[in-house]
mmJSON file of the N, C-alpha and C atoms, coordinates in Angstrom:
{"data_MODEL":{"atom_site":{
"group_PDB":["ATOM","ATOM","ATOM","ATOM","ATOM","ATOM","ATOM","ATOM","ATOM","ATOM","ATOM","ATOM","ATOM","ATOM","ATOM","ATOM","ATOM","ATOM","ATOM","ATOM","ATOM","ATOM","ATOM","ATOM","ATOM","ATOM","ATOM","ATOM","ATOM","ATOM","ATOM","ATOM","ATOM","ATOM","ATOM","ATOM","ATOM","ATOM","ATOM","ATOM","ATOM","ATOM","ATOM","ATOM","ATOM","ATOM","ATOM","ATOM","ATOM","ATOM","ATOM","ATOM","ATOM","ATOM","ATOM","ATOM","ATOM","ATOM","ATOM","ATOM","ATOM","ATOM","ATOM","ATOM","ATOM","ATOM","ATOM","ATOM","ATOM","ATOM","ATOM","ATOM","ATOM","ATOM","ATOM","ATOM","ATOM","ATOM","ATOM","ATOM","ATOM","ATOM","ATOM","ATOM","ATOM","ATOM","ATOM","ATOM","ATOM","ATOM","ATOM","ATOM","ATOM","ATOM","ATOM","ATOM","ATOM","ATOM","ATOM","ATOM","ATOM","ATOM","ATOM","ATOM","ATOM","ATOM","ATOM","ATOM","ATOM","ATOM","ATOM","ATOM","ATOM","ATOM","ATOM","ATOM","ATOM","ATOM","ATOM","ATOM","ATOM","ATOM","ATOM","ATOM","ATOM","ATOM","ATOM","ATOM","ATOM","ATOM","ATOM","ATOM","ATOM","ATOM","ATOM","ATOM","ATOM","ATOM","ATOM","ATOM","ATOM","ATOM","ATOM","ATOM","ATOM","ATOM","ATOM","ATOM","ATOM","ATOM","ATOM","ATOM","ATOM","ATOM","ATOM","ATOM","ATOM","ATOM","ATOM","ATOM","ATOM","ATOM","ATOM","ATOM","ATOM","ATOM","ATOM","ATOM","ATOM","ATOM","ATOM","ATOM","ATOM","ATOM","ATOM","ATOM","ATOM","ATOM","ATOM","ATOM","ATOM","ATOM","ATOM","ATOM","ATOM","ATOM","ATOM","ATOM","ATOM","ATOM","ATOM","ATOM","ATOM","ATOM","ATOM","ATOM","ATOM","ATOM","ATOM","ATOM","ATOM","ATOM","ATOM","ATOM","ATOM","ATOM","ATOM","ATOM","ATOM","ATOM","ATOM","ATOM","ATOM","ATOM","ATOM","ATOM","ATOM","ATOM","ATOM"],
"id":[1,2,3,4,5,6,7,8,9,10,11,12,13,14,15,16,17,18,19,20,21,22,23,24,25,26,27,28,29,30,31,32,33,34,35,36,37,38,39,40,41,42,43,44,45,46,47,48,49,50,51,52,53,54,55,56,57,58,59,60,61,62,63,64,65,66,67,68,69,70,71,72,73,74,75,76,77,78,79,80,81,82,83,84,85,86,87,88,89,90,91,92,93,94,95,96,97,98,99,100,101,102,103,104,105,106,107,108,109,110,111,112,113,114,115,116,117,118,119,120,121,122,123,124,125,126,127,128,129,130,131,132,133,134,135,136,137,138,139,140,141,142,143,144,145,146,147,148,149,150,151,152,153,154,155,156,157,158,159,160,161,162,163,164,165,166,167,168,169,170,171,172,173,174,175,176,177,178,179,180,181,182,183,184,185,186,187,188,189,190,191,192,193,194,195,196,197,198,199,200,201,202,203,204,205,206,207,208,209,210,211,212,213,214,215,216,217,218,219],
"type_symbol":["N","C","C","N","C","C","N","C","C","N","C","C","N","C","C","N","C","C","N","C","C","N","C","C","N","C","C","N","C","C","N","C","C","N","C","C","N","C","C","N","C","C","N","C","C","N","C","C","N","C","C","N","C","C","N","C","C","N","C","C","N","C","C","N","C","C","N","C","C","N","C","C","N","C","C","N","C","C","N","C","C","N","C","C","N","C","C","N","C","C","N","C","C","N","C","C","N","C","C","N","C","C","N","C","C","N","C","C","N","C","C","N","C","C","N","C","C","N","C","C","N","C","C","N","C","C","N","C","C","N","C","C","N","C","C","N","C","C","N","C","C","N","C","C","N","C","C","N","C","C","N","C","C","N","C","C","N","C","C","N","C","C","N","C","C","N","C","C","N","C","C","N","C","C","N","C","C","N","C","C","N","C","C","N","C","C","N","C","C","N","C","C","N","C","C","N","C","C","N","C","C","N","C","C","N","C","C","N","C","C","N","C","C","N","C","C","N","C","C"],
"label_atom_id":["N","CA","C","N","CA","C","N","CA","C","N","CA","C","N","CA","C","N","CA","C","N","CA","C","N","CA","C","N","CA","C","N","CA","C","N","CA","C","N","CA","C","N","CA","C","N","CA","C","N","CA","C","N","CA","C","N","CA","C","N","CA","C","N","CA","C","N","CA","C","N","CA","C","N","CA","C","N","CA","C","N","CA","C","N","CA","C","N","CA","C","N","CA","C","N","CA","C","N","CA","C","N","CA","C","N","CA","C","N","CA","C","N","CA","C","N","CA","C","N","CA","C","N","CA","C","N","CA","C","N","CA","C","N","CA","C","N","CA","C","N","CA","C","N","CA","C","N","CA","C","N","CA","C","N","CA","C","N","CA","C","N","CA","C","N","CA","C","N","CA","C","N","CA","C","N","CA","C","N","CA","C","N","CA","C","N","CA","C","N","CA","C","N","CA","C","N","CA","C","N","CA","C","N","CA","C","N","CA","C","N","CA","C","N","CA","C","N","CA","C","N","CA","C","N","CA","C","N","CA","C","N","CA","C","N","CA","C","N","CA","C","N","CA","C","N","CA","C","N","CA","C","N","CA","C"],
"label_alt_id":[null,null,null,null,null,null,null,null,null,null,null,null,null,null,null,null,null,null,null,null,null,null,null,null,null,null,null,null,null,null,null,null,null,null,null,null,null,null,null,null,null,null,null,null,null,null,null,null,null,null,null,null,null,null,null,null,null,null,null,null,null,null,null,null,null,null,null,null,null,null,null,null,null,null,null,null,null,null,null,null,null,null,null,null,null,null,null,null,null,null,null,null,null,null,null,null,null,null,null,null,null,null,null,null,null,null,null,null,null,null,null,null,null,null,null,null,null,null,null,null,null,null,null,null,null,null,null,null,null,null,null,null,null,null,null,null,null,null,null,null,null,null,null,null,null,null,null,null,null,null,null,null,null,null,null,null,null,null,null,null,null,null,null,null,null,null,null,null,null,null,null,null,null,null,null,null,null,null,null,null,null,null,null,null,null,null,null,null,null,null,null,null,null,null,null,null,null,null,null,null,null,null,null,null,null,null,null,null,null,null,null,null,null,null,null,null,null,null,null],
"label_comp_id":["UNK","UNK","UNK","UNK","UNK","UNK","UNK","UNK","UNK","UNK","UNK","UNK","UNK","UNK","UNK","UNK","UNK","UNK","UNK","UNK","UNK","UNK","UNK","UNK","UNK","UNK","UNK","UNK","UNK","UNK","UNK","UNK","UNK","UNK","UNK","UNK","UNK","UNK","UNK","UNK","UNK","UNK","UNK","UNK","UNK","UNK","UNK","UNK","UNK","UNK","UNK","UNK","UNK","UNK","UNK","UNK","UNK","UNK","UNK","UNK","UNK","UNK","UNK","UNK","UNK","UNK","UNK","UNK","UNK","UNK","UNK","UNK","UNK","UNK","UNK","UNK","UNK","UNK","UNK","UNK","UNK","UNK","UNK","UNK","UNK","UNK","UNK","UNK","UNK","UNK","UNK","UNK","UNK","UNK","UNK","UNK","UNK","UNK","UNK","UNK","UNK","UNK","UNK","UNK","UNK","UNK","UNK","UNK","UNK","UNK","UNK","UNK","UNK","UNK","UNK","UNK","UNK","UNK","UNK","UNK","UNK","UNK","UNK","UNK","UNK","UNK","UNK","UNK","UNK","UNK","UNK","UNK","UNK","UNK","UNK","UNK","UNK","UNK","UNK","UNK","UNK","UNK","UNK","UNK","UNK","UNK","UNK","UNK","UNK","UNK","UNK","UNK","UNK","UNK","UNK","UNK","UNK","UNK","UNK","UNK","UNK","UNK","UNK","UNK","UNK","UNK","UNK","UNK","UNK","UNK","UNK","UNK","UNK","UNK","UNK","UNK","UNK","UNK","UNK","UNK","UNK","UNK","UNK","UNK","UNK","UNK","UNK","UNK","UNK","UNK","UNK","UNK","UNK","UNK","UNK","UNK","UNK","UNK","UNK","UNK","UNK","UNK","UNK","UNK","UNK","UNK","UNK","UNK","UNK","UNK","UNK","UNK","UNK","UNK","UNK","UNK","UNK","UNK","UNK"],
"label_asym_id":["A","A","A","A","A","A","A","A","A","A","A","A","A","A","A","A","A","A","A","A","A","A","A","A","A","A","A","A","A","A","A","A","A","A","A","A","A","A","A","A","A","A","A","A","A","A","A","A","A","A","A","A","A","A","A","A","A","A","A","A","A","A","A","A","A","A","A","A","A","A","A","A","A","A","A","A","A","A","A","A","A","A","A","A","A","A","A","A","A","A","A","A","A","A","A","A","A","A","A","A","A","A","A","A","A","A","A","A","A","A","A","A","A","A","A","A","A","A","A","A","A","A","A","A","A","A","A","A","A","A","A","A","A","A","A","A","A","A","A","A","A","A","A","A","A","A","A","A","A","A","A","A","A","A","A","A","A","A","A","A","A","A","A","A","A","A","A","A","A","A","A","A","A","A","A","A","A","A","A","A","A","A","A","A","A","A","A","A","A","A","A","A","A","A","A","A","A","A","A","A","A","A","A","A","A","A","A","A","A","A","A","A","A","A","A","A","A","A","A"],
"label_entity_id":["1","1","1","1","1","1","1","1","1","1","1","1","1","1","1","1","1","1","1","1","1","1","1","1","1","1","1","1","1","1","1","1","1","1","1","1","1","1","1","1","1","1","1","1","1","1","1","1","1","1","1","1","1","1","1","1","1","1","1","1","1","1","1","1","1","1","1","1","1","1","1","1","1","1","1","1","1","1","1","1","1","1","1","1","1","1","1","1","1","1","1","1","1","1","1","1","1","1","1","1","1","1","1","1","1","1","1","1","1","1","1","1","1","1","1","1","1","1","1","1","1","1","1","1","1","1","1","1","1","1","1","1","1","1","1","1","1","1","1","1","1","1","1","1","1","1","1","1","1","1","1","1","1","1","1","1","1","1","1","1","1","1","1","1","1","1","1","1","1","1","1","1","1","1","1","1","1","1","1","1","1","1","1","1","1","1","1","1","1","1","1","1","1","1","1","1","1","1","1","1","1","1","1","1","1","1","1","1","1","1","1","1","1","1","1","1","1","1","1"],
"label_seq_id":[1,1,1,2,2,2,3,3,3,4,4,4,5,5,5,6,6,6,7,7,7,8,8,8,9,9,9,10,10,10,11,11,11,12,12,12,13,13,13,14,14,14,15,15,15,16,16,16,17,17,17,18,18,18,19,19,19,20,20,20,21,21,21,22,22,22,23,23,23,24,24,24,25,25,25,26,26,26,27,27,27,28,28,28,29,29,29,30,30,30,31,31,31,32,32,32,33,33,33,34,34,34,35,35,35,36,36,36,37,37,37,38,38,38,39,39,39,40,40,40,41,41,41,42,42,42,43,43,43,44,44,44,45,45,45,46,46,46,47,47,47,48,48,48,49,49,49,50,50,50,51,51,51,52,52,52,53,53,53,54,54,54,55,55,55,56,56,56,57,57,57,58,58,58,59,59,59,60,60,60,61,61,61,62,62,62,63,63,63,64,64,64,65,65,65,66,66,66,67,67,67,68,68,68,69,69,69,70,70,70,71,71,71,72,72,72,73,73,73],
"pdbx_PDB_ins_code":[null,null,null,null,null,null,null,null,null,null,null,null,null,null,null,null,null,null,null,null,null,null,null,null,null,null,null,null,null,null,null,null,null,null,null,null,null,null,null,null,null,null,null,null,null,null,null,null,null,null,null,null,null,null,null,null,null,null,null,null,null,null,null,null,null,null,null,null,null,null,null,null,null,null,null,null,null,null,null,null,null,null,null,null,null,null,null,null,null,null,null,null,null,null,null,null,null,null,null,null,null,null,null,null,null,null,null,null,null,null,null,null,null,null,null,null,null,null,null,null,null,null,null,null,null,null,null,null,null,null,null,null,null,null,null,null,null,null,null,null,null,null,null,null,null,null,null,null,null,null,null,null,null,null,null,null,null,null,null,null,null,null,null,null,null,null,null,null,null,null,null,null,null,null,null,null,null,null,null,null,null,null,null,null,null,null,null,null,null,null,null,null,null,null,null,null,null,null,null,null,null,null,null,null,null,null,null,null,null,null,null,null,null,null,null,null,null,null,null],
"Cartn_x":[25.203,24.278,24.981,26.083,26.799,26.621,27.386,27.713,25.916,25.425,24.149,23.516,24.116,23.69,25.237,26.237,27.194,26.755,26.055,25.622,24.708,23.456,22.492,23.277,23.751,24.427,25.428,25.975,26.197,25.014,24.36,23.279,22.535,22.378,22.007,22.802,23.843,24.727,24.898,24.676,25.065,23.767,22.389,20.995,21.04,21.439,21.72,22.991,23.678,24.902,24.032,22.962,22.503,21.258,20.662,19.78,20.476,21.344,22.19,22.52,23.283,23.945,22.824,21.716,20.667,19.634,19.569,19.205,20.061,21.251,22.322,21.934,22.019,21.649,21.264,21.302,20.417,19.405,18.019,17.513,16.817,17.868,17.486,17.492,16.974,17.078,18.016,18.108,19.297,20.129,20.964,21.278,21.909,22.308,22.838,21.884,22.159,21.184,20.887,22.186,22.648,21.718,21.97,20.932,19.447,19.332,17.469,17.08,17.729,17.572,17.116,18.039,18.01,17.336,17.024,15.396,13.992,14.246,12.917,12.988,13.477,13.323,13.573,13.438,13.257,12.139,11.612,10.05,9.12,9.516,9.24,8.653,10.189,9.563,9.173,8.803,8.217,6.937,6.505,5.204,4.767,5.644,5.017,5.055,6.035,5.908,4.372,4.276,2.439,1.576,1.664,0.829,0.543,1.753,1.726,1.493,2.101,2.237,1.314,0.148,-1.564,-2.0,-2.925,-3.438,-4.569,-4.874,-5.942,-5.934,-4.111,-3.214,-2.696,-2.774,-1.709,-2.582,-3.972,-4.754,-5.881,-5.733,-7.062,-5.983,-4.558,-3.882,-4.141,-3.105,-2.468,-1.416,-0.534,-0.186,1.403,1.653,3.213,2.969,1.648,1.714,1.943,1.75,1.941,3.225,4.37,5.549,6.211,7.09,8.19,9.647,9.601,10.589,10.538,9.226,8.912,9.581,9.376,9.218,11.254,11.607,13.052,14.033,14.92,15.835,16.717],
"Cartn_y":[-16.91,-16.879,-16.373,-16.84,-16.066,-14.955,-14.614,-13.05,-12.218,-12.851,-11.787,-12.287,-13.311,-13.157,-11.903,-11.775,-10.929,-9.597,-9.359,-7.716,-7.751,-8.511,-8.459,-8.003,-9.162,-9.181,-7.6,-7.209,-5.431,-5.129,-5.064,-3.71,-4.068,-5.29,-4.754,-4.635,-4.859,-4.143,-2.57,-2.036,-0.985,0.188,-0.332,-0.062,-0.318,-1.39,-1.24,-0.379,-0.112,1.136,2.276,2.815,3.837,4.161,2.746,2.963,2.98,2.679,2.537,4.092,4.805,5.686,6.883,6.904,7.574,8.062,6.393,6.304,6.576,6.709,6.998,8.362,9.26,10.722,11.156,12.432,13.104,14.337,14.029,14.86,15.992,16.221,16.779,18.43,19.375,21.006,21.681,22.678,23.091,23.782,23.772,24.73,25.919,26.768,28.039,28.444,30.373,30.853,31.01,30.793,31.145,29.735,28.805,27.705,27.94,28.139,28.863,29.912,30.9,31.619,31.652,30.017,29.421,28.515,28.252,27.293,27.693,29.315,30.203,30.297,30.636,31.308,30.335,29.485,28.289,27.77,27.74,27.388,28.557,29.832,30.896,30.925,30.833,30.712,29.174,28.321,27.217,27.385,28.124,28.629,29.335,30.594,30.872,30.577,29.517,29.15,27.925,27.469,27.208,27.585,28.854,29.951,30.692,30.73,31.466,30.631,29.513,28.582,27.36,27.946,26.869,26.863,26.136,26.345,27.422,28.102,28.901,30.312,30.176,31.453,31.652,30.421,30.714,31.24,29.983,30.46,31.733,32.662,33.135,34.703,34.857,35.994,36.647,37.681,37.59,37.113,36.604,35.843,36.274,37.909,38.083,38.316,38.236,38.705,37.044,36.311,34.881,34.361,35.215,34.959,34.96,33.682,33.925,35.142,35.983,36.622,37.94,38.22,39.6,39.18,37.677,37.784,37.274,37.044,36.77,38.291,38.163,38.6,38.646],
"Cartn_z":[-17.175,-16.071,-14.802,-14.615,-13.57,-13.746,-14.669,-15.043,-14.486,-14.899,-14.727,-12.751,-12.452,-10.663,-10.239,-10.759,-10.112,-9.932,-11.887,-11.836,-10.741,-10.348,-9.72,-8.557,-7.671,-6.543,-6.241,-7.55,-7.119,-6.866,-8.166,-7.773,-6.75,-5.901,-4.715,-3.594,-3.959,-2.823,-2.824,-4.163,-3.855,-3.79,-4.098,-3.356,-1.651,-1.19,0.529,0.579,0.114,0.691,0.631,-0.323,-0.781,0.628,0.579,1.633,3.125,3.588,4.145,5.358,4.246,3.62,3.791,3.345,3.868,5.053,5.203,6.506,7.503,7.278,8.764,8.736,7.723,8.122,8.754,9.314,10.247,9.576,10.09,9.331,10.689,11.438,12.583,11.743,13.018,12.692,12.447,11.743,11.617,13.011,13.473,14.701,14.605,13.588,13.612,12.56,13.422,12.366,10.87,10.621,8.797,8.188,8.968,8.111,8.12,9.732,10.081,8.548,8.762,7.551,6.16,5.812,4.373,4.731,5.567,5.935,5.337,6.134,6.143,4.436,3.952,2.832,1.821,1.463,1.054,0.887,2.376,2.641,2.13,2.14,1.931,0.179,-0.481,-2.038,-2.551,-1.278,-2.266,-2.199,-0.872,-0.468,-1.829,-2.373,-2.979,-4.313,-4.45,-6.353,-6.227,-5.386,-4.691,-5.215,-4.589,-4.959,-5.77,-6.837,-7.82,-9.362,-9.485,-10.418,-10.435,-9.692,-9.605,-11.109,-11.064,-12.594,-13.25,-11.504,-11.74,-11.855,-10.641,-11.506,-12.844,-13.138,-14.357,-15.548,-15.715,-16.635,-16.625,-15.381,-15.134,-15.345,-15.942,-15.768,-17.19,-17.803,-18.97,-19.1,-20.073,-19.754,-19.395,-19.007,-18.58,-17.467,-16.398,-15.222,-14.61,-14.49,-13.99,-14.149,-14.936,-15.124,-13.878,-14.108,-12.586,-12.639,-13.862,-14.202,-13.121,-12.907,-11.994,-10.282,-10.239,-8.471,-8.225,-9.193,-9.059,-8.403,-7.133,-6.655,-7.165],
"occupancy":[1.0,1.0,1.0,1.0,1.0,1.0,1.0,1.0,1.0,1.0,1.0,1.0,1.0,1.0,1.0,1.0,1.0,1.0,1.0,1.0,1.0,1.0,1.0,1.0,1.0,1.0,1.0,1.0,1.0,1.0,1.0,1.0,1.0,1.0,1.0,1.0,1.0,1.0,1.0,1.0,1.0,1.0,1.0,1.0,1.0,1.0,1.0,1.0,1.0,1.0,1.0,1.0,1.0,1.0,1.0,1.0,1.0,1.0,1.0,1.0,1.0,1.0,1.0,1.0,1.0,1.0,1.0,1.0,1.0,1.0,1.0,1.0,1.0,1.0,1.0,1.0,1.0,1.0,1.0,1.0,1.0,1.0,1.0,1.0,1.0,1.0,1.0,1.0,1.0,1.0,1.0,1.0,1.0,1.0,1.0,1.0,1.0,1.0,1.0,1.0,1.0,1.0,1.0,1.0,1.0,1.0,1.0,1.0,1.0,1.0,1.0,1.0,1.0,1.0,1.0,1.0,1.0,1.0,1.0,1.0,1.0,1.0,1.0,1.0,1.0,1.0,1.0,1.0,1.0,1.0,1.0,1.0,1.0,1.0,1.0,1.0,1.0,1.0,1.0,1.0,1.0,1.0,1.0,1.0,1.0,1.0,1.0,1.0,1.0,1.0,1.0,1.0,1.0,1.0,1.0,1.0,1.0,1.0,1.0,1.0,1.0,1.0,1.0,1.0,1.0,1.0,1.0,1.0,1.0,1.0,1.0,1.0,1.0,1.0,1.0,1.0,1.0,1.0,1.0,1.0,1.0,1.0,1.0,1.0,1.0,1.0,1.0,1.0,1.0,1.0,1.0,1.0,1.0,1.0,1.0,1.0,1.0,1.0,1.0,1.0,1.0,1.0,1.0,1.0,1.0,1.0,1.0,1.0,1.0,1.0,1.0,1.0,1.0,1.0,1.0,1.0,1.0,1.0,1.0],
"B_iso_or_equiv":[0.0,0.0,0.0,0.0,0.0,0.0,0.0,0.0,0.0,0.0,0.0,0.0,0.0,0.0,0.0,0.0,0.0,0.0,0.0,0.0,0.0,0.0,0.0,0.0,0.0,0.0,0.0,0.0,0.0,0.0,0.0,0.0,0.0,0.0,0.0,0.0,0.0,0.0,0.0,0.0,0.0,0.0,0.0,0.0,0.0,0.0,0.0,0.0,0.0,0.0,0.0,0.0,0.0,0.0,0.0,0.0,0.0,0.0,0.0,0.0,0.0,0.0,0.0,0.0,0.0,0.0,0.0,0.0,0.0,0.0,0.0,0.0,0.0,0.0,0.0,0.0,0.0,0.0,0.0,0.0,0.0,0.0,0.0,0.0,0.0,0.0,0.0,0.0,0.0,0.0,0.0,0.0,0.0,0.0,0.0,0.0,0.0,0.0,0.0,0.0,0.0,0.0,0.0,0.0,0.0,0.0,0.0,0.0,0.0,0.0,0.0,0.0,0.0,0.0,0.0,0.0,0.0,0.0,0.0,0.0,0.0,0.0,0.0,0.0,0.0,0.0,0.0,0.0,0.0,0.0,0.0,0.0,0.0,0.0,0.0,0.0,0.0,0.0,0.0,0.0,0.0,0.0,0.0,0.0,0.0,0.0,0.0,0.0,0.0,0.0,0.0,0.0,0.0,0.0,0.0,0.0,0.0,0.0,0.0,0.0,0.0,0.0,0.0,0.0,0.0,0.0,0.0,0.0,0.0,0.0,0.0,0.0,0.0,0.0,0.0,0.0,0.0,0.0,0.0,0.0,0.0,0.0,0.0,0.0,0.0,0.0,0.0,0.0,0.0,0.0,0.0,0.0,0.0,0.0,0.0,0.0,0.0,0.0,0.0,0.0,0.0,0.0,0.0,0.0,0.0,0.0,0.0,0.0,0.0,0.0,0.0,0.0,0.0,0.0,0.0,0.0,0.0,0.0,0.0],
"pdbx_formal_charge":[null,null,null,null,null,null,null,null,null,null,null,null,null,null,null,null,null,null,null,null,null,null,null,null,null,null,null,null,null,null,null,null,null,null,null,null,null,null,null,null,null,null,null,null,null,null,null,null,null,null,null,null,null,null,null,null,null,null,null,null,null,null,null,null,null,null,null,null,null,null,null,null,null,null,null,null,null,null,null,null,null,null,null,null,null,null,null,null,null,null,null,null,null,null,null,null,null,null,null,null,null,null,null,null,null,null,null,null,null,null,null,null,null,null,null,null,null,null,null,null,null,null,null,null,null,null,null,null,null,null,null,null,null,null,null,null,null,null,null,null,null,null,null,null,null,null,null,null,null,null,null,null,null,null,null,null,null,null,null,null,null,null,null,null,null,null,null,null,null,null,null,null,null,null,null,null,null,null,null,null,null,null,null,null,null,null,null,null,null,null,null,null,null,null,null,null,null,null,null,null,null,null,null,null,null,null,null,null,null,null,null,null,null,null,null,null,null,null,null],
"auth_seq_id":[1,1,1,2,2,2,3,3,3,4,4,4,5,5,5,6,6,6,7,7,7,8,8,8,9,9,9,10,10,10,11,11,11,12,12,12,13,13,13,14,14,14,15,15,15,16,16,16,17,17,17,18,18,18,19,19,19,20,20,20,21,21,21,22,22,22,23,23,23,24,24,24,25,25,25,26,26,26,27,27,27,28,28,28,29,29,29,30,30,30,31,31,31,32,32,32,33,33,33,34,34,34,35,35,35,36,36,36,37,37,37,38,38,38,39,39,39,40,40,40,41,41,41,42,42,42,43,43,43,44,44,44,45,45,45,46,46,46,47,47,47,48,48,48,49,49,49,50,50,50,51,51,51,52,52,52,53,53,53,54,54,54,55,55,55,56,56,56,57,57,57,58,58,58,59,59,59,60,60,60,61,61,61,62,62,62,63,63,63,64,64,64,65,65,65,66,66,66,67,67,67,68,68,68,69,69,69,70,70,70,71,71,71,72,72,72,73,73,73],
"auth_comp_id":["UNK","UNK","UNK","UNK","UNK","UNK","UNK","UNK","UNK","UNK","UNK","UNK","UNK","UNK","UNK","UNK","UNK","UNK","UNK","UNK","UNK","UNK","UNK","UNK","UNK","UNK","UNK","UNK","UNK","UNK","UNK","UNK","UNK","UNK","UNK","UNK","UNK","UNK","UNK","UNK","UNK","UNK","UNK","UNK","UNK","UNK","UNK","UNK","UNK","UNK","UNK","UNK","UNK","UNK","UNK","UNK","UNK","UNK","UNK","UNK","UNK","UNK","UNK","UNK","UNK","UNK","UNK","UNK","UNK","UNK","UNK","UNK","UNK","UNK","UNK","UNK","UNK","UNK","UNK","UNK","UNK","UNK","UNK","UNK","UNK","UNK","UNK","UNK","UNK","UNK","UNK","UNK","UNK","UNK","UNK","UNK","UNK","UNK","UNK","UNK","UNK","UNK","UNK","UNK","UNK","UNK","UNK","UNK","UNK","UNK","UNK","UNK","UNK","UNK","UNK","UNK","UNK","UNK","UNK","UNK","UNK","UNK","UNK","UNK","UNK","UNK","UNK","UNK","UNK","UNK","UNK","UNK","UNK","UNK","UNK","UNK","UNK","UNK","UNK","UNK","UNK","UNK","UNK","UNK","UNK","UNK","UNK","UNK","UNK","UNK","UNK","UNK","UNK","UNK","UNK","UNK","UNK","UNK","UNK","UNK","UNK","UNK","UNK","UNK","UNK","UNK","UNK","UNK","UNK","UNK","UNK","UNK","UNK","UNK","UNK","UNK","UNK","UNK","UNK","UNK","UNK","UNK","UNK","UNK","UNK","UNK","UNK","UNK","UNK","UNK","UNK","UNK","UNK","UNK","UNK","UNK","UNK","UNK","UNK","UNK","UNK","UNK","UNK","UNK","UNK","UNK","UNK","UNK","UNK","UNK","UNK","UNK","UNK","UNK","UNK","UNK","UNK","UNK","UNK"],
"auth_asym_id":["A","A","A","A","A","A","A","A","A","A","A","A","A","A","A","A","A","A","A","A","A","A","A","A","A","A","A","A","A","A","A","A","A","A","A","A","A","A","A","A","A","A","A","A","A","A","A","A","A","A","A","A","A","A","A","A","A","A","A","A","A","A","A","A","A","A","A","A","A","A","A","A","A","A","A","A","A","A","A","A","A","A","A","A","A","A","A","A","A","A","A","A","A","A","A","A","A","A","A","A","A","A","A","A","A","A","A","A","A","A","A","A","A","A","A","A","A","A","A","A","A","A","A","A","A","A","A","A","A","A","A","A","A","A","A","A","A","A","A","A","A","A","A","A","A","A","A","A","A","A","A","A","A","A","A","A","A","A","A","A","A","A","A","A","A","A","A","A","A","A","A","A","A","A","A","A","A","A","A","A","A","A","A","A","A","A","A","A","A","A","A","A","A","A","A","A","A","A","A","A","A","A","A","A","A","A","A","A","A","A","A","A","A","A","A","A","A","A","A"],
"auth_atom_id":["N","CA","C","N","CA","C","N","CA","C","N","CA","C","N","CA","C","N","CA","C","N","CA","C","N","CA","C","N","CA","C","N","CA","C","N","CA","C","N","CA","C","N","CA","C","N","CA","C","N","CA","C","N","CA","C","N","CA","C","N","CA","C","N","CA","C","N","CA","C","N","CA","C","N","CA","C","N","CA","C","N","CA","C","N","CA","C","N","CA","C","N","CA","C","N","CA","C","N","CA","C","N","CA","C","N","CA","C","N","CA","C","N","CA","C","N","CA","C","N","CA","C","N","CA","C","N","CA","C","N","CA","C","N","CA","C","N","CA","C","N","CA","C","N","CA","C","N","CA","C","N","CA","C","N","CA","C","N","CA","C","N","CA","C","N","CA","C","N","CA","C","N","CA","C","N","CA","C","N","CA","C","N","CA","C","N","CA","C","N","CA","C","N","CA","C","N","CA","C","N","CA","C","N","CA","C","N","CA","C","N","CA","C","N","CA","C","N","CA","C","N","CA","C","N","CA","C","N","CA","C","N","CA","C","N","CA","C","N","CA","C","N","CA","C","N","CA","C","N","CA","C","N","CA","C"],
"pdbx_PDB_model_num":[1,1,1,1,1,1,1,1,1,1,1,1,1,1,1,1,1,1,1,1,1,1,1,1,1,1,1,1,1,1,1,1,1,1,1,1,1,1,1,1,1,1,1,1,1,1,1,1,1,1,1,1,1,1,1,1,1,1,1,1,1,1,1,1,1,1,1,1,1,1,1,1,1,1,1,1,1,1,1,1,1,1,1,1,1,1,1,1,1,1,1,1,1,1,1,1,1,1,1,1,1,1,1,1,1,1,1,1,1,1,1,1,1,1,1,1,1,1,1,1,1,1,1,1,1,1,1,1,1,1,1,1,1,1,1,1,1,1,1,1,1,1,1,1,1,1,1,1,1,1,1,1,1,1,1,1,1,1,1,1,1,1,1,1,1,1,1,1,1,1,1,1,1,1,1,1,1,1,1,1,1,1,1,1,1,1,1,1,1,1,1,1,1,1,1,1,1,1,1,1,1,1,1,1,1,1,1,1,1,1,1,1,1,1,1,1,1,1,1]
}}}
């Protein structure tokens, strides 16, 4: 019975380090442009895997035009 309040007693110690640990972060803006950049374009292709990977795209195509193989860089 010990043994199983010790594991407990980690795992929540190490769930408050985690939350902890997270919450200290900063989830402020990026400030140089190289991050702005990989911001934009990020937001950019999630916009369009959105848009492209709906269910009304996917089923209303044939089925190699709805592929993500064409829009890859």
């Amino acid at each position: 019975m010990v043994t199983l309040g010790v594991f407990f007693g980690l795992l929540l110690c190490v769930i408050a380090a985690i939350v902890w640990k997270v919450g200290r972060r900063g989830s402020g803006p990026t400030e140089n442009i190289e991050g702005l950049r990989i911001e934009q374009e990020r937001r950019s292709a999630a916009d369009s895997a959105r848009h492209s990977f709906n269910a009304i795209a996917q089923h209303d195509t044939l089925p190699t035009r709805g592929d993500s193989h064409r829009d890859k860089r």
